[in-house]
Backbone of each chain as nested JSON, in Angstrom:
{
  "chains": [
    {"id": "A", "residues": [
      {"number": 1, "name": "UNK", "atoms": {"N": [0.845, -1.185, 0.0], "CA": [0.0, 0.0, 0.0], "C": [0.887, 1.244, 0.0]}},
      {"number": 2, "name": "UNK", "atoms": {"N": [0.475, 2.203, -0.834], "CA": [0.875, 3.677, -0.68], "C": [0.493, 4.536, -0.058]}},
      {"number": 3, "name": "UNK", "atoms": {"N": [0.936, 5.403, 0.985], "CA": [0.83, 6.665, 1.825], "C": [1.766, 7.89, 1.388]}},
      {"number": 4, "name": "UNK", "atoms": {"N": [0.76, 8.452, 1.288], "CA": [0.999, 10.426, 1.861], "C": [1.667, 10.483, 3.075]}},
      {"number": 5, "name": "UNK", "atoms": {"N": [2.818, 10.513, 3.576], "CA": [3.102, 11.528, 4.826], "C": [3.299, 12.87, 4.75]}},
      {"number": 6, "name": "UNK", "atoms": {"N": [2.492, 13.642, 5.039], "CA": [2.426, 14.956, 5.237], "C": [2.834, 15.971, 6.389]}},
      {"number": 7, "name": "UNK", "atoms": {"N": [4.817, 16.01, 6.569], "CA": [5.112, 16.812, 7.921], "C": [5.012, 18.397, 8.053]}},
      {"number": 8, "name": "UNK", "atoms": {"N": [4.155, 18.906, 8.84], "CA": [4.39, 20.579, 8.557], "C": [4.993, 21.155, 9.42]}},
      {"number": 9, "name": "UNK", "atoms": {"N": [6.521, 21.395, 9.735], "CA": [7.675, 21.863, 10.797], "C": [7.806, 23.543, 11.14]}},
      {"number": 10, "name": "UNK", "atoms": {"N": [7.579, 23.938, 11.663], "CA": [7.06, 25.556, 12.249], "C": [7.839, 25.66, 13.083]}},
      {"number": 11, "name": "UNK", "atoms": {"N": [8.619, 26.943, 13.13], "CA": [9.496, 27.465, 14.784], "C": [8.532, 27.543, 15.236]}},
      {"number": 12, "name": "UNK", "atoms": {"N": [8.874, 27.187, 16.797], "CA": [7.847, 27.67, 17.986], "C": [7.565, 28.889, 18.099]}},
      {"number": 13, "name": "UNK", "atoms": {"N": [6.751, 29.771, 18.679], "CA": [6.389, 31.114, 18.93], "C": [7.122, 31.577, 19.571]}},
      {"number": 14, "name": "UNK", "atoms": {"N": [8.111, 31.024, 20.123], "CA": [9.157, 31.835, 20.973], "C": [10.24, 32.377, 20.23]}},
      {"number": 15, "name": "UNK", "atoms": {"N": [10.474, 31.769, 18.958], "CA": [11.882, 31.836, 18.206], "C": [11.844, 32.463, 17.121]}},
      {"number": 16, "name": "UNK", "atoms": {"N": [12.649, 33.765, 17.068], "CA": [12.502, 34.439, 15.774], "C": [12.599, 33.523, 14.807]}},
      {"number": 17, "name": "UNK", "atoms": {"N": [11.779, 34.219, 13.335], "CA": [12.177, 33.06, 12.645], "C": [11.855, 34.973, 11.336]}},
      {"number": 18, "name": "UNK", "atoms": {"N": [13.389, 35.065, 10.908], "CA": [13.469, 36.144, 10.004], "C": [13.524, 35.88, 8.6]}},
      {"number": 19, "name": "UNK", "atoms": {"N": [12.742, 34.713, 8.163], "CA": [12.417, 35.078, 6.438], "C": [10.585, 35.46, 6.962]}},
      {"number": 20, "name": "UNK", "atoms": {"N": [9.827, 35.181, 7.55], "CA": [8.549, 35.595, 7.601], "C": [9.133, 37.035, 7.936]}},
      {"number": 21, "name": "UNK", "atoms": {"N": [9.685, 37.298, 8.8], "CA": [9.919, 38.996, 9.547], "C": [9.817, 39.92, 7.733]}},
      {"number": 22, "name": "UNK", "atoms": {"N": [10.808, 39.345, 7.533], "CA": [11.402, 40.179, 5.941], "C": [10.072, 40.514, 4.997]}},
      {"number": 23, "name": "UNK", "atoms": {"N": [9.446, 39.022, 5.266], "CA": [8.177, 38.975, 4.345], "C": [7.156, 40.183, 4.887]}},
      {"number": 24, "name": "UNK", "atoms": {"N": [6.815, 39.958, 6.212], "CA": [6.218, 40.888, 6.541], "C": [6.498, 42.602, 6.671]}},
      {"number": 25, "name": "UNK", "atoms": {"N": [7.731, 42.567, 6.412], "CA": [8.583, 44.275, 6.098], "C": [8.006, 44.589, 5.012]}},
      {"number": 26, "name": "UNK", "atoms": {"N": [8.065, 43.661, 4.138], "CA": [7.954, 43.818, 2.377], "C": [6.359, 44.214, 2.25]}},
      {"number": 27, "name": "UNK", "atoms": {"N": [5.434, 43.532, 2.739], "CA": [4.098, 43.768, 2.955], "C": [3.595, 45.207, 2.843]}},
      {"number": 28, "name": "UNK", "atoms": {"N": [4.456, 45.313, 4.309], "CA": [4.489, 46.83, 4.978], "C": [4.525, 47.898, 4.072]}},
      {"number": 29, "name": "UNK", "atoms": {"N": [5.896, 47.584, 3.526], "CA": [6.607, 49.06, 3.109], "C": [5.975, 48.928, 1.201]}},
      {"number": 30, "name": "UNK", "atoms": {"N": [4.684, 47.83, 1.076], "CA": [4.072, 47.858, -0.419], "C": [2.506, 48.489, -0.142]}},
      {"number": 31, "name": "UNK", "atoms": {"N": [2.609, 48.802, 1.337], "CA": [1.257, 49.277, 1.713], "C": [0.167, 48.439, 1.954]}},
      {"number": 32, "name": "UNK", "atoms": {"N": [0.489, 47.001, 2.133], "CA": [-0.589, 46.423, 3.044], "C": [-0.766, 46.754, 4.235]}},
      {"number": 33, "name": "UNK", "atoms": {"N": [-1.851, 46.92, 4.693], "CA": [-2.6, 47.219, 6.105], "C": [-3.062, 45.701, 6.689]}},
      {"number": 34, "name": "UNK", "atoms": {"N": [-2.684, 45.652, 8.526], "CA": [-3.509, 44.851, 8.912], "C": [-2.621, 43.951, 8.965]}},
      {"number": 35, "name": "UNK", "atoms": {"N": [-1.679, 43.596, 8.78], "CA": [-0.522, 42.516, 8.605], "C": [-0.423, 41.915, 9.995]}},
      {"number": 36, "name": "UNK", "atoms": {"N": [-0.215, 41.285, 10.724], "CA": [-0.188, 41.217, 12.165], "C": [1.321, 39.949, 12.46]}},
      {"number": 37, "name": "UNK", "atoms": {"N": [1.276, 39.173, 11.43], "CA": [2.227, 38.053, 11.657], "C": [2.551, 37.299, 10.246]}},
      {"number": 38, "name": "UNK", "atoms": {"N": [3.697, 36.866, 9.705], "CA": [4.152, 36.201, 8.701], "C": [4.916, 35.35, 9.798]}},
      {"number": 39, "name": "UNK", "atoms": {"N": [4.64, 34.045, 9.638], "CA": [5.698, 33.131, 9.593], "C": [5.794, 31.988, 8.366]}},
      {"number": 40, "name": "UNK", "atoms": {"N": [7.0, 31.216, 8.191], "CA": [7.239, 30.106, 7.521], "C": [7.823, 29.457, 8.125]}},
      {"number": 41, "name": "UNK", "atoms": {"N": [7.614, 28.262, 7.301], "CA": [7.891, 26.717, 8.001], "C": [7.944, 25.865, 7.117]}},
      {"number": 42, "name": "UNK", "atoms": {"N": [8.107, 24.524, 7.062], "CA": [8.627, 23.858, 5.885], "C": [7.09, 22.862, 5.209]}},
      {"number": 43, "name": "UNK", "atoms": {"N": [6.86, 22.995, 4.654], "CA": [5.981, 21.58, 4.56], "C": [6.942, 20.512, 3.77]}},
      {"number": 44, "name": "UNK", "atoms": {"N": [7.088, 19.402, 4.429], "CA": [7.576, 18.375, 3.621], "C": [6.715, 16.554, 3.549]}},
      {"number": 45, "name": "UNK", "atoms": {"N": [6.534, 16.668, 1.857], "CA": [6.012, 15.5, 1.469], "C": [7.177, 14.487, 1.519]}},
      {"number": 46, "name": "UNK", "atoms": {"N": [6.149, 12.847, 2.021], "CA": [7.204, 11.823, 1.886], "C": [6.189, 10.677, 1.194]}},
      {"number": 47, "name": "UNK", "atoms": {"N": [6.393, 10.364, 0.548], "CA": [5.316, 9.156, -0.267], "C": [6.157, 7.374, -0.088]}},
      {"number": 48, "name": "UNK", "atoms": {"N": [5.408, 7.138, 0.334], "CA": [5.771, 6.265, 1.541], "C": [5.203, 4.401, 1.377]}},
      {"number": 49, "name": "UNK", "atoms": {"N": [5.497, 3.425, 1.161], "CA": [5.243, 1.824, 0.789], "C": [4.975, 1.604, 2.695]}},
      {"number": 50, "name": "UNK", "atoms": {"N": [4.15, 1.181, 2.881], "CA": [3.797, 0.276, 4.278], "C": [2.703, -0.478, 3.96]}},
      {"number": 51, "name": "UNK", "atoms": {"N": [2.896, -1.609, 5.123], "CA": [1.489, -2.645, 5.158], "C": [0.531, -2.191, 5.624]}},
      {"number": 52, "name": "UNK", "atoms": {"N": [0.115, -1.308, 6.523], "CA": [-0.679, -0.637, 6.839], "C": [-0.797, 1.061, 7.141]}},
      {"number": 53, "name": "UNK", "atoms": {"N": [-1.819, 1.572, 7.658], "CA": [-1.275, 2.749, 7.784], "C": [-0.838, 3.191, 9.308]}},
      {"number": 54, "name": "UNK", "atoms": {"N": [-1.387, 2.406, 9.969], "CA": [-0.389, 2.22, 11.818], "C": [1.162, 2.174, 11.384]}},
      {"number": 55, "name": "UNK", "atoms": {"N": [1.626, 1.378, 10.349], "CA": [2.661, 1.35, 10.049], "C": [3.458, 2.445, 9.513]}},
      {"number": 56, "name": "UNK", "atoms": {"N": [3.041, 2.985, 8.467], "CA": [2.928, 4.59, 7.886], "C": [3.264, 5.116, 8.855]}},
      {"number": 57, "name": "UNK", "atoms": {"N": [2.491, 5.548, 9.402], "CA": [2.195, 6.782, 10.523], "C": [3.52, 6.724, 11.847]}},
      {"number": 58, "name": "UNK", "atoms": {"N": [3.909, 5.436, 11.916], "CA": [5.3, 4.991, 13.036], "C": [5.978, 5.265, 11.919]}},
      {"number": 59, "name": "UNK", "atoms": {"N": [6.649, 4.502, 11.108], "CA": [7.697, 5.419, 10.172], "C": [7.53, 7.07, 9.79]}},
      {"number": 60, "name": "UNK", "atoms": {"N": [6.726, 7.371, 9.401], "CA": [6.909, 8.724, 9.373], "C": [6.954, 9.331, 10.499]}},
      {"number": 61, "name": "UNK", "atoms": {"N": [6.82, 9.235, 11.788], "CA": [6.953, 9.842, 13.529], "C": [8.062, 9.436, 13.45]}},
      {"number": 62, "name": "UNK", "atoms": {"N": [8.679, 8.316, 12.52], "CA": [10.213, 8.106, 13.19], "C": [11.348, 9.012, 12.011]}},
      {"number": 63, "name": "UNK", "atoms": {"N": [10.607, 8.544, 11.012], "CA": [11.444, 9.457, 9.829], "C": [11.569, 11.294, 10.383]}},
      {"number": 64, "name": "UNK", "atoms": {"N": [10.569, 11.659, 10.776], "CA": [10.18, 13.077, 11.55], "C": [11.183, 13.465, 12.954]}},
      {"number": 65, "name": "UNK", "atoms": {"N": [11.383, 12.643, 13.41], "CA": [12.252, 12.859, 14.562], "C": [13.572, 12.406, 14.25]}},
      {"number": 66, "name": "UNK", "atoms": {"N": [13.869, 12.082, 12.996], "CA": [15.736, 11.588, 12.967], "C": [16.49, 12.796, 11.419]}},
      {"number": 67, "name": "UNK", "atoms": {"N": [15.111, 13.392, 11.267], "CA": [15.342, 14.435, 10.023], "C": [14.928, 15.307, 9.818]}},
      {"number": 68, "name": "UNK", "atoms": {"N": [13.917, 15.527, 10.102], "CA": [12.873, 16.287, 9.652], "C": [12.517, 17.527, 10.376]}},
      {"number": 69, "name": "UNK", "atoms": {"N": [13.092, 17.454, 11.559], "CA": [12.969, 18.703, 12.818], "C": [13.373, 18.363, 13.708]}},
      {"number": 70, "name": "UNK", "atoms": {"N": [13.91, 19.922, 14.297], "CA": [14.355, 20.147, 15.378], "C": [13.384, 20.619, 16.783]}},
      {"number": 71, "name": "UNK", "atoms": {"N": [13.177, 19.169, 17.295], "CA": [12.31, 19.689, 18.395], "C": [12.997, 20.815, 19.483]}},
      {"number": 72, "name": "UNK", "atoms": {"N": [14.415, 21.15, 19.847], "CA": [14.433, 21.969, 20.506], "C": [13.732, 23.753, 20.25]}},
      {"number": 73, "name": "UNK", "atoms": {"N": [14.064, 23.763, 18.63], "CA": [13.574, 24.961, 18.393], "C": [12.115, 24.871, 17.195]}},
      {"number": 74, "name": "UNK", "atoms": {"N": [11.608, 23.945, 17.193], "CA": [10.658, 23.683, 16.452], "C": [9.473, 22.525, 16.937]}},
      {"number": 75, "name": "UNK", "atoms": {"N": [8.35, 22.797, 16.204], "CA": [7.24, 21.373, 16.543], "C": [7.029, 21.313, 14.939]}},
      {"number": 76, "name": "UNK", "atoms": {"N": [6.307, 19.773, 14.764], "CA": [5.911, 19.002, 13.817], "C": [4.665, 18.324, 13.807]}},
      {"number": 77, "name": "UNK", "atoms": {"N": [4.167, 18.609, 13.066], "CA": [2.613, 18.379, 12.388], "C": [2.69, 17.381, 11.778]}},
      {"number": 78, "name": "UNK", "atoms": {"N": [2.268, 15.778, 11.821], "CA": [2.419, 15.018, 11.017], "C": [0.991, 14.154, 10.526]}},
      {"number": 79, "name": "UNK", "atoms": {"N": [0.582, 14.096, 9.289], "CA": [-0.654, 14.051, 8.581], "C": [-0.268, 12.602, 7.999]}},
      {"number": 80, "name": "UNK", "atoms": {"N": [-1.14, 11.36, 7.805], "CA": [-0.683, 10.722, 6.718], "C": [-1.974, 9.935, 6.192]}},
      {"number": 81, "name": "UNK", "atoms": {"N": [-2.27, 9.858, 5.093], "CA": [-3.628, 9.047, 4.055], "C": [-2.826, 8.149, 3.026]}},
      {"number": 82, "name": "UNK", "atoms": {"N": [-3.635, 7.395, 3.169], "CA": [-3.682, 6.327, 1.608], "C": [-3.672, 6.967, 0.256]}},
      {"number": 83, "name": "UNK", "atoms": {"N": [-3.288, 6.799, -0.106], "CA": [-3.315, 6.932, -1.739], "C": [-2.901, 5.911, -3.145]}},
      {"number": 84, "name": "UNK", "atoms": {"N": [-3.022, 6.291, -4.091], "CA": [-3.642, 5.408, -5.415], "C": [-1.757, 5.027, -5.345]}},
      {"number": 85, "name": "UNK", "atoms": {"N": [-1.518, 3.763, -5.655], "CA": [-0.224, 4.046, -7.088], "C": [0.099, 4.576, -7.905]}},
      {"number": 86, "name": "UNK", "atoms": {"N": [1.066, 5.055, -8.394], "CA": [0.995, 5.36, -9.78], "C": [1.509, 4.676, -10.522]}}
    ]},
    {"id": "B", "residues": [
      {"number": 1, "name": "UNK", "atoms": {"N": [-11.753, 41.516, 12.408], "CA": [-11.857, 40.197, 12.724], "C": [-10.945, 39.876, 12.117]}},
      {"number": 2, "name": "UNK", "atoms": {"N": [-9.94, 39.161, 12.541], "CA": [-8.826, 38.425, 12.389], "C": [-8.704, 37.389, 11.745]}},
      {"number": 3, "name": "UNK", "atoms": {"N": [-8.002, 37.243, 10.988], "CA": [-7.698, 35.789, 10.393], "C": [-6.493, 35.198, 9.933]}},
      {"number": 4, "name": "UNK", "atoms": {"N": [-6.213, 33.801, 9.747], "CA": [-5.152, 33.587, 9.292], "C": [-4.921, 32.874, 8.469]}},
      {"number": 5, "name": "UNK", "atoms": {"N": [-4.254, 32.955, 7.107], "CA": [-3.745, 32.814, 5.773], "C": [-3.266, 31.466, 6.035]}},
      {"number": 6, "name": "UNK", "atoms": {"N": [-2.955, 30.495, 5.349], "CA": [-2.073, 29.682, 5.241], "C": [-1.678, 29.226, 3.751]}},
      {"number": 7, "name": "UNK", "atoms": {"N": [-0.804, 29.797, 2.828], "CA": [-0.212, 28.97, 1.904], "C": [0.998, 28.177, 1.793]}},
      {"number": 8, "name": "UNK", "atoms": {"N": [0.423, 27.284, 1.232], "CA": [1.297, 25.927, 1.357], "C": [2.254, 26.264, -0.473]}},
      {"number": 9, "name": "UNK", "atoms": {"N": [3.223, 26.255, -0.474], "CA": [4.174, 26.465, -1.447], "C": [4.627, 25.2, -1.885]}},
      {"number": 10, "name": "UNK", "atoms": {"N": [4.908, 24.257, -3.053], "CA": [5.456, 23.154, -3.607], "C": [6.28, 23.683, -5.048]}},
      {"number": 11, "name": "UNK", "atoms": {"N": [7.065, 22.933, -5.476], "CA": [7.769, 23.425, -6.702], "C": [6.861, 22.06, -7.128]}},
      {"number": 12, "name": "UNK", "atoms": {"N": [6.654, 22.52, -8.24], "CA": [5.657, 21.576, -9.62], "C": [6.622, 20.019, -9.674]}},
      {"number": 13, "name": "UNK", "atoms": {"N": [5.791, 19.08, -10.238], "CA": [6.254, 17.704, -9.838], "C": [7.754, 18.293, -11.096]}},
      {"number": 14, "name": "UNK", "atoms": {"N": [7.607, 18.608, -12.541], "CA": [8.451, 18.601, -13.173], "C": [9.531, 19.081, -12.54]}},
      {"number": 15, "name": "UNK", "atoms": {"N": [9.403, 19.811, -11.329], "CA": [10.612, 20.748, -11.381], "C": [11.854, 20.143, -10.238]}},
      {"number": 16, "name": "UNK", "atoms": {"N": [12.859, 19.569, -10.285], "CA": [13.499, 19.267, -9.159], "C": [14.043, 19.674, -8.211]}},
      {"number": 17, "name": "UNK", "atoms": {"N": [13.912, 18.932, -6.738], "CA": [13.365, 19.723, -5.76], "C": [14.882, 19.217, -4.57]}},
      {"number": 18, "name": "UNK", "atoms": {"N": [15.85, 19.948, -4.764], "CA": [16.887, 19.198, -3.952], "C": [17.228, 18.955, -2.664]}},
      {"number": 19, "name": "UNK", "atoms": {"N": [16.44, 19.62, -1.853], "CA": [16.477, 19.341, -0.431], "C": [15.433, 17.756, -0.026]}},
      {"number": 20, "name": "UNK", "atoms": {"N": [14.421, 17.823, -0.699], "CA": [13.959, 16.785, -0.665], "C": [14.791, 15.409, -1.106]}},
      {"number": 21, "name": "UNK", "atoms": {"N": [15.405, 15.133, -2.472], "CA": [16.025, 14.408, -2.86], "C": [17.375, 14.161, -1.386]}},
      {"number": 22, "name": "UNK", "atoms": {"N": [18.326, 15.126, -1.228], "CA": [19.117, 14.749, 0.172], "C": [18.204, 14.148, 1.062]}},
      {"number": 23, "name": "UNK", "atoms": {"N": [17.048, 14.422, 1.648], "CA": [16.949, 13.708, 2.648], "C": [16.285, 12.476, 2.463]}},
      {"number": 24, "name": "UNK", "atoms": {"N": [16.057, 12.218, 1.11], "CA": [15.518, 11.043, 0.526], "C": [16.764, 9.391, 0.519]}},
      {"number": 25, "name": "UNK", "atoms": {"N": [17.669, 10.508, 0.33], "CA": [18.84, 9.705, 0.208], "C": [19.526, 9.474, 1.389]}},
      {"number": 26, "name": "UNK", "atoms": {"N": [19.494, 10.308, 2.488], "CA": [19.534, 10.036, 3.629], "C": [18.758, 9.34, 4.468]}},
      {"number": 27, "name": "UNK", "atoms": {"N": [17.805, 9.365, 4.4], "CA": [16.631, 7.518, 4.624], "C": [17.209, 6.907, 3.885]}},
      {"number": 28, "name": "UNK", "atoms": {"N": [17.664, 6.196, 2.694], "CA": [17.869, 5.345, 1.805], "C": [19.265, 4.781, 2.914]}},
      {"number": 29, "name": "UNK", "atoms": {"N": [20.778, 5.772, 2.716], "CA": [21.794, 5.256, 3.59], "C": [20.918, 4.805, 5.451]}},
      {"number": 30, "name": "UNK", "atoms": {"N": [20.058, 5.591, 6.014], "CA": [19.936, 4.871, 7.274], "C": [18.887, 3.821, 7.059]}},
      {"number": 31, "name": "UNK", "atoms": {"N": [18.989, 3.27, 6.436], "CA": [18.293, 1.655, 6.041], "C": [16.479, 1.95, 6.048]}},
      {"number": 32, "name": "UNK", "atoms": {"N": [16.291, 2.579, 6.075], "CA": [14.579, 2.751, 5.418], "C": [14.694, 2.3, 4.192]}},
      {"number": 33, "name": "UNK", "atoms": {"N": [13.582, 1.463, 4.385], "CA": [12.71, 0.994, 2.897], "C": [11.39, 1.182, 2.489]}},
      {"number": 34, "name": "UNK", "atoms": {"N": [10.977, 1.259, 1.258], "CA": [9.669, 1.563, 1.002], "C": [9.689, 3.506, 0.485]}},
      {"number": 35, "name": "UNK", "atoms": {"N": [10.644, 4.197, 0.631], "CA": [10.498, 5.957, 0.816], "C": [10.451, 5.83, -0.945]}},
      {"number": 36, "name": "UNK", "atoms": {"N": [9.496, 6.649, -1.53], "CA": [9.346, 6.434, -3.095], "C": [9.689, 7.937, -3.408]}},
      {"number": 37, "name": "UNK", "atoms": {"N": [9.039, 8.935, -2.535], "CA": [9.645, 10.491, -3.109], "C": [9.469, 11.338, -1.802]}},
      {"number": 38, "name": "UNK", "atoms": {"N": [10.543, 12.097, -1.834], "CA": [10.811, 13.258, -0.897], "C": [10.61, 14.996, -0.99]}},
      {"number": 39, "name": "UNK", "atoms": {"N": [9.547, 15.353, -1.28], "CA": [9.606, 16.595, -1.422], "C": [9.264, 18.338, -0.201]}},
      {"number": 40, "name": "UNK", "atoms": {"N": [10.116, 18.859, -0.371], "CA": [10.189, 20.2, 0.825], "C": [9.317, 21.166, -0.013]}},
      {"number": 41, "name": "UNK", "atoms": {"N": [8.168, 21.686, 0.77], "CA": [8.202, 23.115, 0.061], "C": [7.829, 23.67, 1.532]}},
      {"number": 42, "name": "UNK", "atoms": {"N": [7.413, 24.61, 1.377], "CA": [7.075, 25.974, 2.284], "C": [5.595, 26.012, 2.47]}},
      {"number": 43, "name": "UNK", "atoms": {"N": [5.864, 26.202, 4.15], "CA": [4.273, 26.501, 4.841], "C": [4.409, 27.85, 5.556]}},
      {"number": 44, "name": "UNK", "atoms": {"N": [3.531, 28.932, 5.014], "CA": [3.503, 30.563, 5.068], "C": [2.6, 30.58, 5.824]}},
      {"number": 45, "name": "UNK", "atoms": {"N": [2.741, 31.143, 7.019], "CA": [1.204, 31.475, 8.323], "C": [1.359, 33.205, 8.432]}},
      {"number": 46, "name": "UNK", "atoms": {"N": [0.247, 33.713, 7.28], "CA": [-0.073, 34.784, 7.707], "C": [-0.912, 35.4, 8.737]}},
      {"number": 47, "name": "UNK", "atoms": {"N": [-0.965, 36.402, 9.624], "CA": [-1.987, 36.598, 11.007], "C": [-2.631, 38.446, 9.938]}},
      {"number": 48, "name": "UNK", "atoms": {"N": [-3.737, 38.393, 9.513], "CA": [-4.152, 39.61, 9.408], "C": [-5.725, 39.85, 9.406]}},
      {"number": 49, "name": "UNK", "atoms": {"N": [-5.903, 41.035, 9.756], "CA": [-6.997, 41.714, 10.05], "C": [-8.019, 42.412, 8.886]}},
      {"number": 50, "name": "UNK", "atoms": {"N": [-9.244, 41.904, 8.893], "CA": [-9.989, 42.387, 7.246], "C": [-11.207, 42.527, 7.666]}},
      {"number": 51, "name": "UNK", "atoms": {"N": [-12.23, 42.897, 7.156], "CA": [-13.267, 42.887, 7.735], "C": [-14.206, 41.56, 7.667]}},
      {"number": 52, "name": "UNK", "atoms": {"N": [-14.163, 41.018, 6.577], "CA": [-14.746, 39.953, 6.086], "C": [-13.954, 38.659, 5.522]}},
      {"number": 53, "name": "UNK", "atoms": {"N": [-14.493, 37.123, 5.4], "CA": [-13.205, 36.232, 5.376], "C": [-13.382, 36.597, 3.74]}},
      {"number": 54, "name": "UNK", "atoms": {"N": [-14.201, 37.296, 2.974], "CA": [-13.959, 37.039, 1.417], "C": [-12.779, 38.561, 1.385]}},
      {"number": 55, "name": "UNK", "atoms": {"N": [-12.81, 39.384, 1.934], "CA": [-11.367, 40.127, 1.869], "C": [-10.263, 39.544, 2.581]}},
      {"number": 56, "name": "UNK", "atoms": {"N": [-10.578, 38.962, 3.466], "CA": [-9.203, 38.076, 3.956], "C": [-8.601, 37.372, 2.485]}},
      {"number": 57, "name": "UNK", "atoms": {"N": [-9.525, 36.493, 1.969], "CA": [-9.317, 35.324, 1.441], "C": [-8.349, 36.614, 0.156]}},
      {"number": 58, "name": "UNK", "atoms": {"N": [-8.997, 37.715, -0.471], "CA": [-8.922, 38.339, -1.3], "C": [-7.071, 39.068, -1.107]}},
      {"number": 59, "name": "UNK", "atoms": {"N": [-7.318, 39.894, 0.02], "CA": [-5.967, 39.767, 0.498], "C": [-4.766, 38.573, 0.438]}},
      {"number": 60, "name": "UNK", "atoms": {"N": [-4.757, 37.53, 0.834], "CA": [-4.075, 36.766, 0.978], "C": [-4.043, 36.047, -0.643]}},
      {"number": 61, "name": "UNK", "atoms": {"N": [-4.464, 36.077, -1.39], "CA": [-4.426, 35.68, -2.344], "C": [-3.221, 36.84, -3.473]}},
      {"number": 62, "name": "UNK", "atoms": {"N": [-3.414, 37.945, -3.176], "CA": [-2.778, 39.241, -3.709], "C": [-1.31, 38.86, -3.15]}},
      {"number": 63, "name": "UNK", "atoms": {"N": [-1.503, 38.647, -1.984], "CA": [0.115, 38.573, -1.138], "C": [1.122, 37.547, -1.562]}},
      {"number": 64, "name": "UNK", "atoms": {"N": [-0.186, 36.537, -2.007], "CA": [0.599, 35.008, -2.366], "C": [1.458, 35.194, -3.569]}},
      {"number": 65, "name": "UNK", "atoms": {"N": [0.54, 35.729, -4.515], "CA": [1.098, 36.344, -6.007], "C": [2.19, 37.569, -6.135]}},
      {"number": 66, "name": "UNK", "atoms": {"N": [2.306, 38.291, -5.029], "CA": [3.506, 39.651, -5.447], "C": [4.355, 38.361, -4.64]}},
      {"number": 67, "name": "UNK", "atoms": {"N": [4.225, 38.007, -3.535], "CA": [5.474, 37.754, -2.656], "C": [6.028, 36.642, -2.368]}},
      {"number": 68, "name": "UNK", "atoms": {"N": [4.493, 35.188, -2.015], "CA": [5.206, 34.241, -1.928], "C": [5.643, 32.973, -2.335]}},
      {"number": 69, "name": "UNK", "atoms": {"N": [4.577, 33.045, -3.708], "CA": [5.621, 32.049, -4.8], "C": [5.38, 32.7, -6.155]}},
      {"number": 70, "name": "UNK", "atoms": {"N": [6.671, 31.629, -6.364], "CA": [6.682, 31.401, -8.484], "C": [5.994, 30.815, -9.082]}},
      {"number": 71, "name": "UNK", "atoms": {"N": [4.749, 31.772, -9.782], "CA": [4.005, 30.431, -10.404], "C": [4.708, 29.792, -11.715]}},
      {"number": 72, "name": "UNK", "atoms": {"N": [5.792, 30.331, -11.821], "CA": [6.849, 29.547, -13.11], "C": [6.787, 28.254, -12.772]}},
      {"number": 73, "name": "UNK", "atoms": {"N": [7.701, 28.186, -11.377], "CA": [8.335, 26.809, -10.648], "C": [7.333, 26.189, -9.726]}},
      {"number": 74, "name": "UNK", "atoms": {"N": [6.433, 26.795, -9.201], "CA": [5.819, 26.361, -7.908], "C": [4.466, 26.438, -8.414]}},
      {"number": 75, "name": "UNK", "atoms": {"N": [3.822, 25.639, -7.591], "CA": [2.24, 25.723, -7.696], "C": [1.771, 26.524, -5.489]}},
      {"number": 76, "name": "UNK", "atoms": {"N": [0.562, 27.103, -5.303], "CA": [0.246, 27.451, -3.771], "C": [-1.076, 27.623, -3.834]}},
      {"number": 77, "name": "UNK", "atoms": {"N": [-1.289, 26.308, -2.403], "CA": [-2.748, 26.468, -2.039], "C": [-3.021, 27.34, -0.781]}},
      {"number": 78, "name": "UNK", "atoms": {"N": [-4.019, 28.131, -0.909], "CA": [-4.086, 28.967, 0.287], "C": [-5.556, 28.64, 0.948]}},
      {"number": 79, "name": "UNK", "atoms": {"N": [-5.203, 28.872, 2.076], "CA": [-6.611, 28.316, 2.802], "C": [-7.007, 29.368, 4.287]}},
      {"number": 80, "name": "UNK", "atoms": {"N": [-7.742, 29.716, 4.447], "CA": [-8.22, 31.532, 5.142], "C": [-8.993, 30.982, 6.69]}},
      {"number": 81, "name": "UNK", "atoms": {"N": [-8.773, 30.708, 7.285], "CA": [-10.207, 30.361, 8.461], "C": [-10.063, 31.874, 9.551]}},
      {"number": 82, "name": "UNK", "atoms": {"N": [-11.066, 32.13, 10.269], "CA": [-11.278, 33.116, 11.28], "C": [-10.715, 32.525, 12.356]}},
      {"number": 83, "name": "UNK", "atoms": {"N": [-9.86, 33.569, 13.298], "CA": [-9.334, 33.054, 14.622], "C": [-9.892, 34.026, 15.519]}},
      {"number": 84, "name": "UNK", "atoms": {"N": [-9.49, 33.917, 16.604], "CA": [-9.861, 34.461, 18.017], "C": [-8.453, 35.888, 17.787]}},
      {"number": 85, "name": "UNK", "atoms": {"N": [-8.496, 36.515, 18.421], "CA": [-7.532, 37.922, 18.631], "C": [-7.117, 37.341, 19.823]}},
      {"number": 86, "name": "UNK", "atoms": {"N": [-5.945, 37.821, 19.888], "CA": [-5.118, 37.48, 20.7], "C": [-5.149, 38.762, 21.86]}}
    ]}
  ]
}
């Protein structure tokens, strides 16, 4: 079977994170109003062979914690569905 | 009323995507099996203020296009929900 793992890795709210800052300068100084917060973060796809999707979902929590982020200065969002072959 | 943006950034399947490929290959050397494709793009969390979610949505759609992708290389889905003010 084929899986989607879907990780979405975000600095925590505590930790500058200066390509959103920049983004949100740029906003600013083009005359958007109302701007309050830009951040970025990574989304990363992994398309993934397991027997099930309990299985999926432990490999990608494990693939996620040996690559994929840094829990000291970051958290991770991890999503995963079935999908077709191609 | 507040809301917050989220576009999700990918470079198009044609286009190759090299941070993904390294860490693809880096599962491959730490003995994972089954990993078929690895791809990184960018998750953008905008926080802004509009009156309505169809000017939110309208806004954030404008922002996506001057600032935060290429629609050459990349394809971006954006998705708008109402939050609480902080």
């Amino acid at each position: 079977m084929h899986y989607l793992g879907t990780a979405t890795v975000k600095f925590k709210q505590s930790v500058l994170e200066p390509q959103g800052k920049a983004i949100q300068l740029s906003l600013h100084e083009n005359g958007y109003k109302g701007i309050e917060l830009v951040r970025v973060g990574k989304h990363i796809e992994v398309t993934l062979q397991a027997e099930s999707i309990e299985e999926a979902r432990s490999n990608m929590n494990q693939i996620a914690e040996e690559l994929l982020y840094n829990p000291v200065m970051e958290v991770c969002e991890i999503h995963v569905e079935e999908i077709q072959a191609k």
